[in-house]
C-alpha positions as CSV (number, residue, x, y, z in Angstrom):
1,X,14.0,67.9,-37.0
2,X,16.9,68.5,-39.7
3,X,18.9,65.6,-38.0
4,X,15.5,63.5,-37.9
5,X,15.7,64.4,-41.6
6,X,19.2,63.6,-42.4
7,X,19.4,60.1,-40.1
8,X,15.7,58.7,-41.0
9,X,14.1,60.4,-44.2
10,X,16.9,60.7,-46.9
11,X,18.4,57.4,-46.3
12,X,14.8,55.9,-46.8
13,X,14.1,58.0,-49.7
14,X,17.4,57.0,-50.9
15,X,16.6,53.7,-50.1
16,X,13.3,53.5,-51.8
17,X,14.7,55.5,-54.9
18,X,17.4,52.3,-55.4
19,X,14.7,50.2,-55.3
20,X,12.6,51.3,-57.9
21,X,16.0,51.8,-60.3
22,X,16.5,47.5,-59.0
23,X,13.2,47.4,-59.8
24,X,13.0,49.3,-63.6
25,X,16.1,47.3,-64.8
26,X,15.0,44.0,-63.3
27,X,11.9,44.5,-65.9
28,X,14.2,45.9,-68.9
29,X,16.1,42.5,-68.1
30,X,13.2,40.5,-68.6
31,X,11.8,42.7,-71.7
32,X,14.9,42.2,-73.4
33,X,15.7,38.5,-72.7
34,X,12.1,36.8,-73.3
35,X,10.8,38.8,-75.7
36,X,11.3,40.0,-79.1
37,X,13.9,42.9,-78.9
38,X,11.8,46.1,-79.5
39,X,13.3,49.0,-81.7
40,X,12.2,52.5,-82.1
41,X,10.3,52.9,-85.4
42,X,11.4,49.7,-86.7
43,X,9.9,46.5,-87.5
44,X,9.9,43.8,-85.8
45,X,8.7,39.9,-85.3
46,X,6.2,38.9,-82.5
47,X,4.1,35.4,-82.2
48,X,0.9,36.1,-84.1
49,X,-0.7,32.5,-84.5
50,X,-0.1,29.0,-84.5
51,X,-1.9,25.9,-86.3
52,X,-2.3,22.2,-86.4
53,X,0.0,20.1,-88.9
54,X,-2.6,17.2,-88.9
55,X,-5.3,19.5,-89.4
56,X,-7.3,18.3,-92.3
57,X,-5.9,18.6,-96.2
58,X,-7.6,21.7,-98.0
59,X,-6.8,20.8,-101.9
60,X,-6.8,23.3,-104.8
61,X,-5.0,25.8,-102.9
62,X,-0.8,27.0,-103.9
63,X,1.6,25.9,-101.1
64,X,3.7,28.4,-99.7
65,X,5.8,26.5,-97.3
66,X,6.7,22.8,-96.1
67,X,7.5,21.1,-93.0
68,X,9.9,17.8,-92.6
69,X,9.1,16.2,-89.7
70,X,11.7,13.2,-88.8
71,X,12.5,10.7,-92.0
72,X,9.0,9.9,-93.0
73,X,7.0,12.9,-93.2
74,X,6.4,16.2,-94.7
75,X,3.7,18.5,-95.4
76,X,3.2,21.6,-97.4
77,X,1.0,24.6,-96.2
78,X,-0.7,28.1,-97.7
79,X,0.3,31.4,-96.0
80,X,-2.1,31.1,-93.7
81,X,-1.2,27.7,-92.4
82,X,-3.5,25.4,-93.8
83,X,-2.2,21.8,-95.1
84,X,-2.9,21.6,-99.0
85,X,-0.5,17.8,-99.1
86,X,1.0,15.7,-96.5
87,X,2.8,12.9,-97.0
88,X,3.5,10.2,-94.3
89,X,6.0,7.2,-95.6
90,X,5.8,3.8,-95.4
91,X,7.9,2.1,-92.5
92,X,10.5,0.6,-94.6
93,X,10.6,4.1,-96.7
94,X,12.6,7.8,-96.1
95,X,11.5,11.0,-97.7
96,X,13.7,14.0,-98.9
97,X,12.0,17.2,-99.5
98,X,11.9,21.4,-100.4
99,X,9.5,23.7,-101.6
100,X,9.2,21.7,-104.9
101,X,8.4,18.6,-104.0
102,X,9.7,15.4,-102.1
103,X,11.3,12.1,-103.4
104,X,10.4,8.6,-101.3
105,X,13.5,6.1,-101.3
106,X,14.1,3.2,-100.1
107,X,16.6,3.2,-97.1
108,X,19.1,0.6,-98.9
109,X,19.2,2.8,-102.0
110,X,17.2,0.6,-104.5
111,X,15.0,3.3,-106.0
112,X,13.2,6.6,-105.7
113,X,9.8,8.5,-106.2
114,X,9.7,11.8,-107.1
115,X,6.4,13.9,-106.2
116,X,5.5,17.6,-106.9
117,X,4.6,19.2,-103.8
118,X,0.8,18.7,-104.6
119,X,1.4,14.8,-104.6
120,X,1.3,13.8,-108.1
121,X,3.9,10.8,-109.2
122,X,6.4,12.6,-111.4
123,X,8.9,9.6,-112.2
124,X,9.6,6.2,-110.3
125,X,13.8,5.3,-110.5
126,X,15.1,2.3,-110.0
127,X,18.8,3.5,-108.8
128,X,21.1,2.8,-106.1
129,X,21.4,6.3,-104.7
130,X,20.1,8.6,-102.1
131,X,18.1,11.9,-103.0
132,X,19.5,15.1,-101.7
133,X,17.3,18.5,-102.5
134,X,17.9,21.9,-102.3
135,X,15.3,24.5,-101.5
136,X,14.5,26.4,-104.3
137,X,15.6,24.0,-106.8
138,X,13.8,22.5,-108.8
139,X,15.9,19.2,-109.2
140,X,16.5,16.1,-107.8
141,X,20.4,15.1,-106.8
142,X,20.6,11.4,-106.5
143,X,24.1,10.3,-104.7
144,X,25.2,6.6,-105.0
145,X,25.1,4.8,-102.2
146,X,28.7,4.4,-102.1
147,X,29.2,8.2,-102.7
148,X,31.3,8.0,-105.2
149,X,29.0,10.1,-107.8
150,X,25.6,11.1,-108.9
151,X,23.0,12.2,-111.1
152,X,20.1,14.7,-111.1
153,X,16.3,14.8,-112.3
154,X,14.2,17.5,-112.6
155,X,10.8,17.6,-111.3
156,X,9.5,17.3,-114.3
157,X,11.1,14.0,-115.0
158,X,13.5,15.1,-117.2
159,X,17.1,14.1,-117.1
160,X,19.3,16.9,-116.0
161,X,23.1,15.5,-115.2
162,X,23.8,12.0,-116.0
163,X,25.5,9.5,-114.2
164,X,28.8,11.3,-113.5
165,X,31.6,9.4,-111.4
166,X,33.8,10.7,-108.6
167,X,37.2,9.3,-107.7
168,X,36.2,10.1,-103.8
169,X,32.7,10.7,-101.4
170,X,31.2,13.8,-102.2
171,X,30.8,16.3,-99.6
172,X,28.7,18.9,-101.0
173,X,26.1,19.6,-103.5
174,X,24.9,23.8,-104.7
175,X,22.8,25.2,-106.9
176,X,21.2,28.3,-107.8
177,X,18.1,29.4,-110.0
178,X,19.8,29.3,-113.4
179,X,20.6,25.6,-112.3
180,X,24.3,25.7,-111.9
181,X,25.6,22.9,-110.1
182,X,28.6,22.3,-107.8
183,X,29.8,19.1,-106.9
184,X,33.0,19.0,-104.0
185,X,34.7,15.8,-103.1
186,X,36.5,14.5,-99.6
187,X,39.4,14.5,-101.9
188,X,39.8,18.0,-102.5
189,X,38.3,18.5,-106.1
190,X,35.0,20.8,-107.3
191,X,32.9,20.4,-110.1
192,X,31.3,23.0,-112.0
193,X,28.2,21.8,-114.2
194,X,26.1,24.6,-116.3
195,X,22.1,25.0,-116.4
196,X,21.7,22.3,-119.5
197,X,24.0,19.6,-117.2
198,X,27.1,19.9,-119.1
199,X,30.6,19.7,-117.0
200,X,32.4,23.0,-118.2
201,X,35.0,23.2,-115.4
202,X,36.9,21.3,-112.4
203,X,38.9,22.7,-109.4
204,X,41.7,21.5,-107.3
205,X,41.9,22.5,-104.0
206,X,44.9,23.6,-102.7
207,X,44.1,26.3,-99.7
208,X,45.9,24.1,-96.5
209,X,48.3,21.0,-96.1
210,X,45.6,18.9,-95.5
211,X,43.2,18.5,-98.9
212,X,39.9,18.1,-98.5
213,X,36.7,20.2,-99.3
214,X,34.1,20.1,-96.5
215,X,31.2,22.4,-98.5
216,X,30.6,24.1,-101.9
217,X,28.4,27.1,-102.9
218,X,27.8,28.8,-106.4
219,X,26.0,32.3,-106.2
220,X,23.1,33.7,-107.6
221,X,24.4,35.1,-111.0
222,X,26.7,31.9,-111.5
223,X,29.6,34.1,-111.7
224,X,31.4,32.6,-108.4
225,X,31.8,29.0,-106.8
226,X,33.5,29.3,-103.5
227,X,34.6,26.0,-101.3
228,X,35.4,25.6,-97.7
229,X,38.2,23.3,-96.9
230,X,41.2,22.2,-95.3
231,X,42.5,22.1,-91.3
232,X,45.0,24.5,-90.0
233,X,44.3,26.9,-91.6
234,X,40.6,26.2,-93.0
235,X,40.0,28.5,-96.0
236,X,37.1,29.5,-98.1
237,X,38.6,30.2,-101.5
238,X,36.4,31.9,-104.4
239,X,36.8,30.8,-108.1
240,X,35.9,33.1,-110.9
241,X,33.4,30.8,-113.0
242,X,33.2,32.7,-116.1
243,X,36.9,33.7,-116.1
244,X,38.4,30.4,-115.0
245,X,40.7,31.7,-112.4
246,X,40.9,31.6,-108.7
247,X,39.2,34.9,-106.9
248,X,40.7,35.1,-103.5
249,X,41.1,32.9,-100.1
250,X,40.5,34.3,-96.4
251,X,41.3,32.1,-93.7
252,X,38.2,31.5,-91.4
253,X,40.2,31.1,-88.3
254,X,38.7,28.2,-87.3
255,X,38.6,24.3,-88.0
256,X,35.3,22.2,-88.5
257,X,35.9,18.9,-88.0
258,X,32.9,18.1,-90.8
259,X,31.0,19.9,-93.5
260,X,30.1,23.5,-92.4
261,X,27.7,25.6,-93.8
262,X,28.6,27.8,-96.8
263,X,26.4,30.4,-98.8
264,X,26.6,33.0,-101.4
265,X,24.0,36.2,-100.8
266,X,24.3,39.1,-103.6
267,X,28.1,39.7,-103.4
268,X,28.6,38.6,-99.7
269,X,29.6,35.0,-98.7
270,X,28.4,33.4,-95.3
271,X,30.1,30.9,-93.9
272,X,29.7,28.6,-90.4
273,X,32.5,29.1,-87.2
274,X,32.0,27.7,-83.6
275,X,28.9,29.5,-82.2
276,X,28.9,31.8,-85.4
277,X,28.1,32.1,-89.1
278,X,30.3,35.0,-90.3
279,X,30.3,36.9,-93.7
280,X,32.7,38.8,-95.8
281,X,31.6,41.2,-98.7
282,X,33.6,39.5,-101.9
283,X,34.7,42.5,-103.3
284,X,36.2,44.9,-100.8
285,X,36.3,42.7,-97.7
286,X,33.5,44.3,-95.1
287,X,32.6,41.6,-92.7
288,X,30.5,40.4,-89.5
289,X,29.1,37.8,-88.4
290,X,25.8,36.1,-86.4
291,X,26.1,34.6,-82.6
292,X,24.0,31.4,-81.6
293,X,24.3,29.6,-78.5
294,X,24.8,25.7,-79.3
295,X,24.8,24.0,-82.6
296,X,23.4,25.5,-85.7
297,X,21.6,23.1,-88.0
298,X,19.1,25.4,-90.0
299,X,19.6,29.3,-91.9
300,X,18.0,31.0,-94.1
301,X,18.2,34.3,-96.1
302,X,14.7,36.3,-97.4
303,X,14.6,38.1,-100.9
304,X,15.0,40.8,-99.1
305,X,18.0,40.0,-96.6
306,X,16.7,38.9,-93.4
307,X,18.3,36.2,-91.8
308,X,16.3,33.3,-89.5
309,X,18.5,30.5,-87.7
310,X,17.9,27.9,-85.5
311,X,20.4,27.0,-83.0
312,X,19.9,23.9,-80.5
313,X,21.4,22.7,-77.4
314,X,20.2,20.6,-73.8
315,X,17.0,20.3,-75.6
316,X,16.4,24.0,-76.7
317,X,15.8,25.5,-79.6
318,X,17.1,28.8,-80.0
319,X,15.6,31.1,-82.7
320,X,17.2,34.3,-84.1
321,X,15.8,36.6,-86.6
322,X,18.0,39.4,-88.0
323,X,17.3,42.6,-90.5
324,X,19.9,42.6,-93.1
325,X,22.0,45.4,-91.3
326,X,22.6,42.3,-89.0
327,X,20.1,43.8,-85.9
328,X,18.4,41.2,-84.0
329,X,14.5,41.5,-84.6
330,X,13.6,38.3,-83.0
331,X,14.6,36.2,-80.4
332,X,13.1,33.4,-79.1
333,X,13.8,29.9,-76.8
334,X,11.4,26.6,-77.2
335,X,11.8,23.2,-75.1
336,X,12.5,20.8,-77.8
337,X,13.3,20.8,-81.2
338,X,12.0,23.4,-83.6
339,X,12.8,22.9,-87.1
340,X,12.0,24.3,-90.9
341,X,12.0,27.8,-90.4
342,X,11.1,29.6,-93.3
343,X,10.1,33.4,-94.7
344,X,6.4,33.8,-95.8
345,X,5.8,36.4,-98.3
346,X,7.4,39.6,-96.8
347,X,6.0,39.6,-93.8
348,X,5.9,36.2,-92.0
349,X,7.7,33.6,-90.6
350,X,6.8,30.2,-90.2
351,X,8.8,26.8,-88.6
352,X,7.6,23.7,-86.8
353,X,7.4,22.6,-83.3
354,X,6.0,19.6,-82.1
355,X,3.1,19.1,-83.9
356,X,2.1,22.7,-84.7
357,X,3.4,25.4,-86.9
358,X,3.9,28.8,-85.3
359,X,3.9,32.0,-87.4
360,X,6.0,35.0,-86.6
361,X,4.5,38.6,-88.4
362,X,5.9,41.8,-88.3
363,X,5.1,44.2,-85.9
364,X,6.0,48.5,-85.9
365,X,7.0,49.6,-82.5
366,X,7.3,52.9,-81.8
């Protein structure tokens, strides 16, 4: 009997014992991978709803989000997903677009509309530019064709910056909500602009051997401008606004070819790496940084510090969602192309796929 046991029984107990353990970790594979991670006591995103972007227009209600979808149309939407505007262009027309509104142009440059986000006609241009827009901003950029300089509108109509030259193609335009603008060339030079439009400072770029600013951000206070530029080494260098004098550079060890992505959050600045965005606290240095699989092409920060980006490569769309202490609370993969991600309220997330718009919503798990 006790060599029937040790020959026959324990090697199948054994047996059975490592395939329950294959078994438990196979699943914890799967849990972790296709869905959202889970976190003791802590929120989290999960898929809570979906609806149709050519569902019919319910007017009279405030939009809380907008869609692009390709050159010729955009939509905006309540909380709950309905459409209060959508706009589809005319063939021979492109449309440029945030949460304020969206500007038709011309594709040769010959003029512009610009229309709230409700769809009334603010101001018709007749210009030789294209329109660029930054979320949250209420005003329109206008670049001239040849890239050599610009002008701005807000969406009111009103005049904001006018007509300045460039003696190269600008790269980059940023803004913040007490309407500071920055204005970075190919040729290495920044422009500072304060809320009424007036130019009250200019920077040479000097970081690298080769001069050349790929992107520009101001932050929220309009105390910093920072710039990104330069090949071996690529630098971000911080100017102090109010002081006139250069902050500090930090190499990025990297090298974008073309313009990466560059952003100020409260006193942290986030900037784009191969397969990364990293940050680095301004004053006293703390950094980290964001992992995506392919190419980035949107991200976005909440009030509150969460961070949604959308990655894409062999026809996937990769979606992260991260707290602000940089854990992953969402993680997701979609054949295709997703696109305008965006934080609803403080709850909700909401981006475009196909022809739908799928919410995320927090979720406690225990």
């Amino acid at each position: 009997i006790d060599n029937f046991t040790n020959y026959y029984i324990i090697p199948a107990m054994k047996k059975k014992i490592i395939i329950m353990l294959g078994i438990m970790i196979l699943i914890a594979v799967i849990d972790t991978f296709l869905f959202p991670v889970r976190m003791t006591n802590r929120v989290s995103y999960a898929v809570s709803g979906s609806s149709d972007i050519y569902q019919d227009v319910v007017s009279g209600k405030t939009a809380s989000g907008y869609y692009v979808s390709g050159d010729n149309e955009c939509g905006y939407y309540t909380s709950s997903g309905e459409i209060t505007h959508r706009y589809i262009s005319e063939p021979d027309k492109q449309i440029a677009a945030n949460d304020m509104g969206y500007v038709v142009y011309d594709k040769f440059g010959n003029a512009v509309s610009i229309f709230t986000n409700s769809g009334k006609l603010v101001k018709e241009i007749s210009t030789l530019s294209y329109p660029h827009l930054i979320d949250g901003i209420p005003l329109v950029y206008l670049v001239k064709t040849n890239g050599c300089g610009f002008s701005s509108y807000t969406f009111g109509g009103d005049a904001h910056i006018v007509d300045f030259n460039t003696n190269s193609v600008i790269t980059s335009i940023s803004s913040n909500k007490y309407l500071f603008t920055l204005v970075s060339t190919l040729d290495g030079e920044m422009f500072i602009f304060g809320k009424t439009g007036e130019l009250i400072d200019s920077y040479d770029y000097r970081g690298s051997a080769i001069k050349y600013i790929k992107s520009c951000a101001v932050d929220g206070n309009g105390k910093f401008a920072a710039v990104m530029g330069g090949l071996d080494p690529e630098m971000v260098s911080i100017y102090d606004i109010s002081n006139k004098v250069a902050y500090k550079s930090f190499n990025t060890l990297d090298n974008l070819t073309y313009s990466g992505f560059l952003k100020f959050y409260d006193d942290m600045i986030f900037y784009e790496t191969h397969n990364s965005i990293k940050y680095k606290h301004i004053g006293y240095g703390r950094s980290g940084s964001y992992s995506y699989q392919g190419d980035l092409y949107e991200f976005v920060i909440s009030g509150t510090g969460e961070i949604a980006l959308l990655s894409f490569k062999d026809n996937v769309t990769y979606i992260y969602v991260y707290r602000g202490d940089r854990v992953l609370s969402y993680y997701g993969e979609v054949s295709g192309r997703a696109s305008s991600i965006s934080f609803i309220g403080n709850d909700s997330i909401i981006f475009k796929i196909d022809e739908s718009l799928i919410r995320l919503s927090h979720r406690v798990t225990g």
